[in-house]
N, C-alpha and C positions, 0 to 999 in steps of 0.2 A: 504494500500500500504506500503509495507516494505520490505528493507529500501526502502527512496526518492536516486535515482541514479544519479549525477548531474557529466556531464563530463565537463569541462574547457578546450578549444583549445588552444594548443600551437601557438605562433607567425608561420606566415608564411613571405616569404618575395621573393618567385619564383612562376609560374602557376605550375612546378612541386610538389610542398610542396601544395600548395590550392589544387591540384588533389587528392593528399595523403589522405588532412584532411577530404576531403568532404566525401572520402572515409572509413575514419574512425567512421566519423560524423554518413555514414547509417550503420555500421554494430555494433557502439555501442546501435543506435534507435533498430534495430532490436534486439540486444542482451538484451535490459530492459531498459536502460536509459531514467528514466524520464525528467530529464532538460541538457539538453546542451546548454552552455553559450558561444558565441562567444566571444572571449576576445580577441581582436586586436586592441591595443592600437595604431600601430603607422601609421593604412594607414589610408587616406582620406576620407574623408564623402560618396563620391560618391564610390570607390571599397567595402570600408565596407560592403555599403546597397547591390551590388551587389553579397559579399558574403554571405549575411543572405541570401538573397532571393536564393543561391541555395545551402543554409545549409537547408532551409527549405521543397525546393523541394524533397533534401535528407531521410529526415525524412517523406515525405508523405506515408501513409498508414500504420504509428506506432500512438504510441501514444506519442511519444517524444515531447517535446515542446522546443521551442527556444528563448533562453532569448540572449542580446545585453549586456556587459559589461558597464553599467554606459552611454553609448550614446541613452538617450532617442530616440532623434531625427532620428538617423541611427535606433533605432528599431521599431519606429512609420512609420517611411518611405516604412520600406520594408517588414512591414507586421508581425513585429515578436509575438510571443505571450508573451515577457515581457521584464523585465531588469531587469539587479543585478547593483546593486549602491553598489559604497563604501562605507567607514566609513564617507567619509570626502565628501560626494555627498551632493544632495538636496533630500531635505527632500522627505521622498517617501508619501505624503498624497496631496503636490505638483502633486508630477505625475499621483497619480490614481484621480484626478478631471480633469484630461485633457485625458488623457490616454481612450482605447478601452474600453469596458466590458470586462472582464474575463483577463483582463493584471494580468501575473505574476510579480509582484513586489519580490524582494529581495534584504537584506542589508549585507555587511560585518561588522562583531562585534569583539574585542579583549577583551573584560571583560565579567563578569556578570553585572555590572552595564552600557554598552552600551548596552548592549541588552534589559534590564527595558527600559531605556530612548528609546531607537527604539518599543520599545512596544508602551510604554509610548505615542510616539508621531503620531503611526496609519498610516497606509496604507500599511502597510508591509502582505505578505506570508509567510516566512521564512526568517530566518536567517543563514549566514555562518560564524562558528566560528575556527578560527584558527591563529595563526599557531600549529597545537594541538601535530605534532611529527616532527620531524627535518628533512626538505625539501630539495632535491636539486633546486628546483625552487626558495627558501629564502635562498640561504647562506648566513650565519653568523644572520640570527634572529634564537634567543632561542625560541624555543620550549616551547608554553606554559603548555601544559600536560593535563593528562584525568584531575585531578584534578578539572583545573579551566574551562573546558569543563562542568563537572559534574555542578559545580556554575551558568554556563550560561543557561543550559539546566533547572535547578531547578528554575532559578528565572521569568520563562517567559513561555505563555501557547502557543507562535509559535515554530513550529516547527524549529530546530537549526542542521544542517547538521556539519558534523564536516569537516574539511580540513587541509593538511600539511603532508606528508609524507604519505598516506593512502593506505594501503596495503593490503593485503588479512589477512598477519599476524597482522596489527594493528585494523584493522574493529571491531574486537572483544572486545577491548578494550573500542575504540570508542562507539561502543552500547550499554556495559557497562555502559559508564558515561549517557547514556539516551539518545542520539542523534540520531533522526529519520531517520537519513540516511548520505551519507557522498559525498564529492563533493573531484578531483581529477583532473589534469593534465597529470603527472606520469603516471601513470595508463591506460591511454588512449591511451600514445602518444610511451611509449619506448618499446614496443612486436612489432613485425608483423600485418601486417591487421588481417589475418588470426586468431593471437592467441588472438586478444581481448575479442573475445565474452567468451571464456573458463576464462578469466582473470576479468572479470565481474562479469560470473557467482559464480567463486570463492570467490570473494568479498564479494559477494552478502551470500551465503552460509554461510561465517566465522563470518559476522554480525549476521544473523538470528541464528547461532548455540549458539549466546548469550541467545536466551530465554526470552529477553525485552518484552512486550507488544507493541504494535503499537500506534506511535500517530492517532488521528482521527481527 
């Protein structure tokens, strides 16, 4: 599989905007996207699970999978198939002794040496490292660069999606530095319904025309 396509929802905060994303949610599933991470930090336990379970309905009859931002609990509840945990979460070897079978685990990283230490300490799928190019979603964090992208991906045998400004034009860089795939906001959320799947595949495209090998 190459790359791993990971899309990240923007906030919502009307039924009009939730109509939008869910919207977006099936036609990036259908356009290739393997992980979609619901990341809605600020509603309540009970709307959240309400939105997984019809992010998830969204994606029936892909193969997309649906991970929960860091809220175990909200993505245990409603059925999701995992979680991305933060830098500064619990420990993810925690969660897969409580967690489903086949729970997608994932962690955010900023170094090469968090990403060893998240190896290091097991239970993880992947890893997302970034901020790798200068985000409108991160004003004013610096941009950490293929560079130390290339460090994270070299020092560890999971797979390290990249994130932060990620484009059709910067994909290429990104797989470059070795990174199995890349993870996105931007990208999913600022076109038209309509023009995502073409903006995807573009992605998708400028990555692979790197010429990397595939992690396995």
């Amino acid at each position: 599989m190459r790359p791993v396509v990971c899309m990240i929802t923007a906030p919502v905060s009307s039924s009009p905007a939730e109509e939008d994303l869910l919207r977006r949610i099936a036609s990036a599933a259908k356009a290739g996207a393997h992980l979609i991470q619901v990341r809605q930090l600020r509603l309540d336990a009970l709307p959240a699970m309400r939105l997984v379970e019809r992010a998830l309905r969204a994606v029936e009859g892909t193969a997309a999978r649906i991970l929960v931002n860091d809220r175990v609990d909200v993505a245990v509840a409603a059925g999701a198939h995992g979680v991305h945990l933060r830098s500064d979460s619990m420990a993810a070897i925690r969660v897969r002794e409580t967690a489903p079978s086949a729970f997608v685990i994932g962690r955010s990283v900023h170094s090469a040496e968090e990403a060893r230490a998240s190896e290091r300490a097991g239970g993880l799928d992947y890893l997302l490292f970034g901020t790798v190019f200068a985000s409108h979603s991160k004003p004013g964090v610096s941009p950490a660069g293929v560079e130390r992208l290339a460090e994270a991906c070299a020092a560890v045998a999971l797979p390290v999606l990249a994130i932060g400004g990620i484009t059709a034009a910067t994909c290429a860089s990104a797989a470059g530095a070795g990174a199995a795939g890349f993870a996105a906001i931007g990208l999913f959320a600022n076109d038209a319904i309509e023009a995502l799947p073409q903006a995807i595949t573009g992605a998708i495209a400028a990555f692979d025309a790197c010429g990397r090998p595939s992690p396995t």
